[in-house]
N, C-alpha and C positions, 0 to 999 in steps of 0.2 A: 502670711497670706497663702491661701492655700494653690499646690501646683507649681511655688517660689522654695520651696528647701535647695532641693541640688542646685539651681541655677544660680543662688543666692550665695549657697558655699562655693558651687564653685568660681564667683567672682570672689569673695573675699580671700579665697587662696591664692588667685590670680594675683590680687592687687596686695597682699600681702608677701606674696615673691619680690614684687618692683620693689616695695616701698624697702623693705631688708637689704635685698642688695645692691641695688642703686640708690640707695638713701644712703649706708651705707660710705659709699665712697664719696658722695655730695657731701655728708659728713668730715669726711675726712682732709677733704678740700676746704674747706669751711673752715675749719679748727684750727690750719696749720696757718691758714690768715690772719687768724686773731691769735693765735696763741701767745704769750707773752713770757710764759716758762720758763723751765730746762729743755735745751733743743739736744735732740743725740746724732745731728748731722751738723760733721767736724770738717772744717779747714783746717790740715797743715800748713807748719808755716814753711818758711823757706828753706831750710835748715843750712841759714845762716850758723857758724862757732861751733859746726858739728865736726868740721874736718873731714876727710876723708879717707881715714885708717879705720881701722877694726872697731875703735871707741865709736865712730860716730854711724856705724850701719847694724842693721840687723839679722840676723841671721833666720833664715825664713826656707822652709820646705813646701814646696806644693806637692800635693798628693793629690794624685790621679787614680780611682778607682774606677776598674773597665775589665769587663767581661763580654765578648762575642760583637763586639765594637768591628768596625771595617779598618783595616788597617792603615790604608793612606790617610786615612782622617786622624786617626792617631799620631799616628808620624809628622804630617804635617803640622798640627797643633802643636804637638810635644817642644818640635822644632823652635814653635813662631813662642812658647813661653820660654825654652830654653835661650833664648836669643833675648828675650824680655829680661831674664834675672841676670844676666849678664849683663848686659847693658843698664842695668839698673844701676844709680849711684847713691842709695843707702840701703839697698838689700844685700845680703851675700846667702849663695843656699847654693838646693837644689831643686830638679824634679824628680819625684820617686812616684812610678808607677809601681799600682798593687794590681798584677793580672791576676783572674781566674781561671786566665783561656790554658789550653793545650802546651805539651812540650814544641811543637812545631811554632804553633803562635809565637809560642815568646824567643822560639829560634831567627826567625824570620825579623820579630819587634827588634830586637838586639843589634840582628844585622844592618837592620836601617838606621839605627841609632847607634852604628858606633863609633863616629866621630861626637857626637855629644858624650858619651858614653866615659870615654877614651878622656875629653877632658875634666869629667868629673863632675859635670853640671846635670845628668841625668844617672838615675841608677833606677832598677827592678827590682823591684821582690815578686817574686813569683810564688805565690801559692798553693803550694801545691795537692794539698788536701783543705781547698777553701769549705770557711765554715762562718755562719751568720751571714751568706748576704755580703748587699752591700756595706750595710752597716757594719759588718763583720770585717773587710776588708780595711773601712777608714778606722776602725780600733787598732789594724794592727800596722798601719802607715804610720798613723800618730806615734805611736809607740815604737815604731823604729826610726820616728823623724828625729835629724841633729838639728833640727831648728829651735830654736825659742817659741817660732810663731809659726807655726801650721795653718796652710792654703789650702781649701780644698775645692779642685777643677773638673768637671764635665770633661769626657775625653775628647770631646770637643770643643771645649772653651779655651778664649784666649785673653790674655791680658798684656797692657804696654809696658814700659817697664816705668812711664810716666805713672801710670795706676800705681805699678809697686812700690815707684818711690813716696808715694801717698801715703802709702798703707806703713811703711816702714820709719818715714817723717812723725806718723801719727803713734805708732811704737814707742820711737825714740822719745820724743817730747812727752808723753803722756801716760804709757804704757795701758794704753785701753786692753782690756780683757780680749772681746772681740769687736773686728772692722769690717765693714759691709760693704762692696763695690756695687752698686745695683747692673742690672741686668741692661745689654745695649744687644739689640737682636741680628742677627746675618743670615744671610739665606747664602747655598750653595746652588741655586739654581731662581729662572725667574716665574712669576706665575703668580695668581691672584691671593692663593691659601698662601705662599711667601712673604709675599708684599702684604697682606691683611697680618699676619701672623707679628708682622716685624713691628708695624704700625702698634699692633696691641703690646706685644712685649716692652715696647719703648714707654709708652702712657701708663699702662699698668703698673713695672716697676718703680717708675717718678711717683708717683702714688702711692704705691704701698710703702716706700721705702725710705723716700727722700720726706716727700708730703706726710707720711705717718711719726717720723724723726722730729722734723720740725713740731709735730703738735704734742710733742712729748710724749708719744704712745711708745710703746713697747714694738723693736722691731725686731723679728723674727730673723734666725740667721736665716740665709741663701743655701742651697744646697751646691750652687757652685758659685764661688765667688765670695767666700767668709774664709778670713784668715783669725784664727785663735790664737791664743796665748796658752803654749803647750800646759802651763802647769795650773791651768782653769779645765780645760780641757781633762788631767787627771784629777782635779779635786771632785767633780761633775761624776766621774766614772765612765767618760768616755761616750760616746753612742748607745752600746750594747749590740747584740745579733738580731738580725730579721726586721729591723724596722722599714717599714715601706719607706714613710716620710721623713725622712734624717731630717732635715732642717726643722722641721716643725718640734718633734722630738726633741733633740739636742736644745732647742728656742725654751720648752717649757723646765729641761732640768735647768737652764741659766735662769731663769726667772725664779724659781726655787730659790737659788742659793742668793740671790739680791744681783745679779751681772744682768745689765742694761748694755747691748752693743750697741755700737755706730755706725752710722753711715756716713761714706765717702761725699762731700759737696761733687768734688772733683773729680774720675777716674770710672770706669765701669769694666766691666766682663761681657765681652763679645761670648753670647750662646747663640747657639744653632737653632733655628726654629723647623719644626715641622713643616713639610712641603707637600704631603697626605692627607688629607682626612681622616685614612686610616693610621697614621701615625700619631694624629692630634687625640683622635678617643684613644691611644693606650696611656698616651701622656696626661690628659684628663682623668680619664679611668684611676689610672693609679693616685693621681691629687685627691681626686674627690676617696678614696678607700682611703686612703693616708691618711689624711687629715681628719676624719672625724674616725676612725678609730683612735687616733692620740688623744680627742677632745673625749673620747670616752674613758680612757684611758686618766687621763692626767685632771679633768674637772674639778671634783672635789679639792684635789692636793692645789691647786692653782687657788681656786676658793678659800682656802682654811690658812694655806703658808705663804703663798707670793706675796714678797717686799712690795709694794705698790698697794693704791686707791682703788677703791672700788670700780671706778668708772674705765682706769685700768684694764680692770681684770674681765670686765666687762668688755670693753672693746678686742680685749685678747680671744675671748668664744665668740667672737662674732669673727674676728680673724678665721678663725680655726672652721669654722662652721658654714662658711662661704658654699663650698662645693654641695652644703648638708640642702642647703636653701634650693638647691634643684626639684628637690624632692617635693616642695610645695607646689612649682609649677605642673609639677608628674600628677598630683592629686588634684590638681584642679581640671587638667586635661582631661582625667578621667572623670571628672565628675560632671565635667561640660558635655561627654560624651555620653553620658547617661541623662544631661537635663535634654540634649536632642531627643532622644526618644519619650523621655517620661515627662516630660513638661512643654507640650506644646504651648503655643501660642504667644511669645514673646516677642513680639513686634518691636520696633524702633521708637513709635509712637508710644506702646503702655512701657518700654523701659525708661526711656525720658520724663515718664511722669509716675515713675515712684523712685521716691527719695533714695532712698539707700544705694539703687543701684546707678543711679543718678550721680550722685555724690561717690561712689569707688570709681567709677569713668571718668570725672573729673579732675580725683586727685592722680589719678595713675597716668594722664594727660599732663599733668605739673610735673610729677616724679620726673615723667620720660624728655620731657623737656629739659629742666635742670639738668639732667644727668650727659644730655649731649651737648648742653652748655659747657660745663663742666669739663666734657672732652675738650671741647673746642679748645679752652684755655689752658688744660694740659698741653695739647699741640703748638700753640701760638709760644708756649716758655720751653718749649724744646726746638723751637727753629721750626715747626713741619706745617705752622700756618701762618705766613708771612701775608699772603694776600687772598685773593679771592678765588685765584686758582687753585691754590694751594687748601684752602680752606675746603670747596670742596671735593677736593682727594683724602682729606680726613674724613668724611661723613661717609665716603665712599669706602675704605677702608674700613671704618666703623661700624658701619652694615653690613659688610664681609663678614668681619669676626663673630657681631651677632649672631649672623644667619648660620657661622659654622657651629658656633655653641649651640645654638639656638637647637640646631638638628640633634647636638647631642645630649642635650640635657635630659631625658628622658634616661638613658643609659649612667650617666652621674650620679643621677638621682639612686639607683639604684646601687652600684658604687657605694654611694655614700651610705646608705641603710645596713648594707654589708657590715662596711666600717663600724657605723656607731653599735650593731650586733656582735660585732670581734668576729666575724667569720673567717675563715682562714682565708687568704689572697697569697697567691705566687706573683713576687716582684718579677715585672714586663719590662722590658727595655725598651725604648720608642725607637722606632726603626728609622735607621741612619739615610739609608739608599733608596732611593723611590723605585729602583726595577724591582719586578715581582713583587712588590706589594699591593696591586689591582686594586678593585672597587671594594667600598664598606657596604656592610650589607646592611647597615643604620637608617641612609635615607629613606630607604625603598621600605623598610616596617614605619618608620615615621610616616611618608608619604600614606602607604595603607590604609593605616591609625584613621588620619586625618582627613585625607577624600572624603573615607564614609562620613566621618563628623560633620564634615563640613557639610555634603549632602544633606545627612538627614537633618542637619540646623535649617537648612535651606527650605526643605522641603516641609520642617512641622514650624518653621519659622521663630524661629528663637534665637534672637540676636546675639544673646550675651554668648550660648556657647559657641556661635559662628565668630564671636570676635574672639574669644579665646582662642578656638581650633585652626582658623585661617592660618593663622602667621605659621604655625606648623604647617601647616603646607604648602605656605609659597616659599620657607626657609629650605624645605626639602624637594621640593622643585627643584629652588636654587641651585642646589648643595650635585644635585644630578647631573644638570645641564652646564651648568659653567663654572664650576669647581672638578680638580683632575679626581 
């Protein structure tokens, strides 16, 4: 139809964003209901006849890689694991921080730490001509860990030592390669992006992790909160230097070699969530470049050699490629932004009554629906929507998270292009401390963008790219007014 090109692509990129990644996880939820397979998320048992000498525990090091980290936070963590593996009754280890930081840094880390120190339950290596990165740093943890089984923690994560004895139960009885504790979120302060941020971390990782285990998919280690089996770990080769995305990475050479890990029923890892915006896009930022630079990286070899089904290996680049799918939304924005100008005349009335575009409205109206179904019932099996109140504080939280993503998907998108090109990216550390970190200057180019769009949709009347452009503007309003 002529004067329908742009307006026409750019709904079907629209609606082929929703349907990918929120299909996607409707997917994934779906599967893990009916699946009837091999499940890779394990119950410990009790460890009944284990005893409680040296035979019946395992010997387990957590490794903590941290560079330019705030020190209380580290200290206090360090502490709340340190006090975890002790307390634990089938772990025995340590913690062994790998610093990047200054001789002063690791003067002052030491001093605070040395009653753990002192008893032997924490030790440092300090790096002193670090090299690779972070990934550099857990090569050279591993390899000075005396554990069997290597943990590897965010210097701010923490875990119970109930977790540890999970993870150590599941050692002992079975000797899984790798064990997964999925993520359980904490805020160090109170506030909307906290309380949205937690809400997501909590649903999100049941979903990818527990809900992906159960459908018998392939789940990717955790970048904090995956304890190894040291001598899988050296058959693998380790990490290697410079990887952005460690877990993702480390995830495709185990798939390689035939190693499916597991996840915890039982047990999680307290992480830190972002309380910024600007914190949340460095943490973003570096997912979405991570990860599809590995999927460019590793494609083929996952294709031609990973143990596993096609449908498998299949769901594993759609894993991989999540943050890639931003980039769809980026190309429809711009392309709705060009059918305002170049394609007037798209009223409500003639989009209603031609089919095509008719039919993408409707199904991305199903998508969007299912997929906050979907939420709902993630939240109802995690405790967070008992009743009606409760019920909606999830939609309300859920709308947060959108509208922060939402602002920054454009910046992802871009990210991700990065990635799957190999351009070089300097590994960002997501900033710990909310002083002096100020305003992003994300919404206000979002905002921009989108006024005018939304304007001239308005003004040459073209619904479809006014429904696309809108929500970019009221996500960045949002994001301005009542987000810190």
């Amino acid at each position: 139809m002529e004067g329908m090109m742009l307006t026409l692509a750019a709904a079907i990129a629209s609606l082929c964003s929703l349907v990918i990644s929120l299909g996607y996880h409707i997917l994934i939820y779906l599967r893990a209901l009916r699946y009837k397979g091999v499940s890779w998320v394990i119950n410990p048992g009790s460890g009944e006849g284990l005893g409680s000498g040296g035979e019946g525990r395992v010997r387990l090091t957590i490794i903590v890689p941290t560079k330019n980290e705030p020190l209380d936070l580290l200290v206090e963590a360090t502490k709340a694991r340190a006090d975890a593996i002790s307390r634990s009754k089938y772990c025995v280890g340590d913690v062994l921080i790998v610093t990047d930081d200054s001789e002063d840094y690791v003067r002052r880390l030491r001093e605070a730490l040395k009653d753990e120190i002192g008893r032997g339950v924490v030790k440092i290596y300090w790096r002193r001509n670090p090299r690779g990165g972070r990934s550099g740093a857990l090569d050279d943890g591993a390899r000075a860990a005396d554990g069997d089984y290597v943990m590897v923690l965010d210097s701010d994560s923490k875990v119970t030592p109930e977790t540890l004895d999970n993870i150590c139960l599941a050692a002992l009885e079975h000797g899984y390669p790798v064990i997964i504790a999925p993520w359980r979120g904490y805020a160090k302060e109170d506030g909307r992006i906290p309380e949205a941020m937690t809400y997501s971390t909590n649903t999100v990782s049941h979903l990818l992790y527990r809900m992906r285990g159960k459908a018998g998919l392939f789940v990717f280690p955790l970048g904090s909160g995956t304890a190894f089996k040291k001598s899988v770990l050296e058959e693998v080769g380790y990490w290697g230097p410079n990887i952005i995305q460690d877990d993702i990475w480390i995830g495709t050479k185990l798939a390689l070699k035939g190693y499916f890990p597991v996840v915890l029923e039982k047990g999680e890892t307290e992480v830190l969530v972002p309380t910024r915006l600007k914190a949340l896009r460095v943490q973003q930022s570096r997912w979405a470049y991570g990860a599809s630079e590995v999927f460019s990286r590793t494609f083929l070899k996952i294709l031609r050699h990973a143990k596993m089904g096609a449908f498998e290996k299949f769901e594993m680049f759609l894993y991989m490629l999540q943050p890639a799918l931003t980039l769809l939304i980026l190309i429809a924005a711009i392309l709705a932004f060009a059918a305002a100008i170049l394609e007037p005349g798209w009223t409500l009335w003639k989009a209603l009554h031609t089919p095509s575009l008719l039919a993408i409205g409707l199904l991305a109206e199903a998508v969007i629906i299912a997929y906050i179904a979907v939420q709902l019932k993630l939240s109802k099996h995690l405790g967070l929507c008992n009743n009606k109140e409760e019920a909606w504080n999830a939609l309300v939280q859920l709308g947060r998270a959108t509208a922060m993503l939402g602002v920054l998907m454009p910046v992802m998108g871009l990210y991700a292009l990065r990635g799957l090109l190999r351009f070089k990216y300097r590994y960002k550390i997501t900033p710990k401390k909310t002083s002096g970190i100020g305003r992003d200057w994300i919404p206000y180019a979002v905002l921009a963008f989108s006024a005018v769009g939304t304007a001239i949709s308005i003004i040459h009347r073209n619904i479809v790219s006014l429904t696309i452009l809108m929500p970019f503007l009221i996500v960045s309003v949002y994001s301005l007014f009542r987000l810190k």
